[in-house]
C-alpha positions in Angstrom: 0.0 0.0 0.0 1.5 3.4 -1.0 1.3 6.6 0.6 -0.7 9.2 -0.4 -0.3 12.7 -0.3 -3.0 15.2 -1.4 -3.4 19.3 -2.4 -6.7 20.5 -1.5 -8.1 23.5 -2.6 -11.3 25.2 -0.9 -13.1 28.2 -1.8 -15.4 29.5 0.2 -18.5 31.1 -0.2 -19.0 34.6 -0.4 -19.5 36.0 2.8 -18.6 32.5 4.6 -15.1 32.8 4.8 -15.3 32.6 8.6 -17.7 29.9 8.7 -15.5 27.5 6.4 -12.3 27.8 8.1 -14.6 26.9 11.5 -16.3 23.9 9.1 -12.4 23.0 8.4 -10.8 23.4 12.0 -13.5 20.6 12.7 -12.8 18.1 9.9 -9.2 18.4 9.9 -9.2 16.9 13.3 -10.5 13.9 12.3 -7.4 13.4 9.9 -5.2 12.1 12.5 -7.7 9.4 13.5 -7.0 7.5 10.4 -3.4 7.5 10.3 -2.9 10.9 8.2 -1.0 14.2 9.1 -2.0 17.5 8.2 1.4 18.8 6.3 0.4 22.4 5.5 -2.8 24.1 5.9 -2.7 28.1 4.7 -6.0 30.6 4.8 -5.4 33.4 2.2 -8.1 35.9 1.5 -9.3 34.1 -1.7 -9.2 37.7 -3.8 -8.9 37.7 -7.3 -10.5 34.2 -7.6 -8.0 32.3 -5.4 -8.8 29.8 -3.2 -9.7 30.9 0.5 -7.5 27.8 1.7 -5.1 25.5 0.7 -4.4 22.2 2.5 -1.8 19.6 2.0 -1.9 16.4 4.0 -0.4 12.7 3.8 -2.7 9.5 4.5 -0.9 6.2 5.2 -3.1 4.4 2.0 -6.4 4.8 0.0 -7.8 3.2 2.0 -7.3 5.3 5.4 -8.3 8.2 2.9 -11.4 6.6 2.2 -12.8 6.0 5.4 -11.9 10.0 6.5 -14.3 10.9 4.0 -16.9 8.3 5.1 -16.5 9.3 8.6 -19.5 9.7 10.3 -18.5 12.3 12.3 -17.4 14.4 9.2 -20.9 13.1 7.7 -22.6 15.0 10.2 -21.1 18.2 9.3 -22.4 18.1 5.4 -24.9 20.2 5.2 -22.5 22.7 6.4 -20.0 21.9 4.4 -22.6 22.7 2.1 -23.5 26.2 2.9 -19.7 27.0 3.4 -17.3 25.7 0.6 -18.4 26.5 -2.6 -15.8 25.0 -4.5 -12.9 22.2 -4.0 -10.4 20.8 -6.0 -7.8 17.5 -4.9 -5.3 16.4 -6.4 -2.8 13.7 -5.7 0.8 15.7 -5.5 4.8 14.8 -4.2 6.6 16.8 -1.4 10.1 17.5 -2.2 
């Protein structure tokens, strides 16, 4: 099983700048409950149609990814991950 390191990308939207970084302090702490590490998490101020946040983090396989997403913990928090992140890109990406 490989590792697997991901870019996130997360715009918020308009007017819930605030409200997403909250929605993301509370699902990033699930991260180290399945064996990942947060490697870089930076909040800009998504002008100029940048994203509002930028997240790299490291999970030990696919699998461990997959069940962070499927946690039911993180479930719960959907519809406000709804009304907060308007848009998201991942990507798989190396660290040199």
């Amino acid at each position: 099983m490989a590792e697997l390191t991901l870019c996130c990308l997360l715009w918020a939207t308009p007017g819930q700048e605030a409200a997403m970084t909250r929605y993301e302090d509370a699902v990033l702490e699930l991260v180290a409950d399945h064996g990942a590490q947060v490697l870089h998490r930076v909040v800009g101020d998504g002008a100029d149609g940048h994203p509002h946040e930028v997240q790299v983090y490291r999970f030990p396989d696919r699998a461990a990814m997959d069940a962070y997403v499927a946690d039911p913990r993180r479930a719960r928090l959907a519809a406000d991950r709804e009304r907060v992140v308007a848009r998201t890109e991942l990507f798989p990406v190396e660290v040199r």
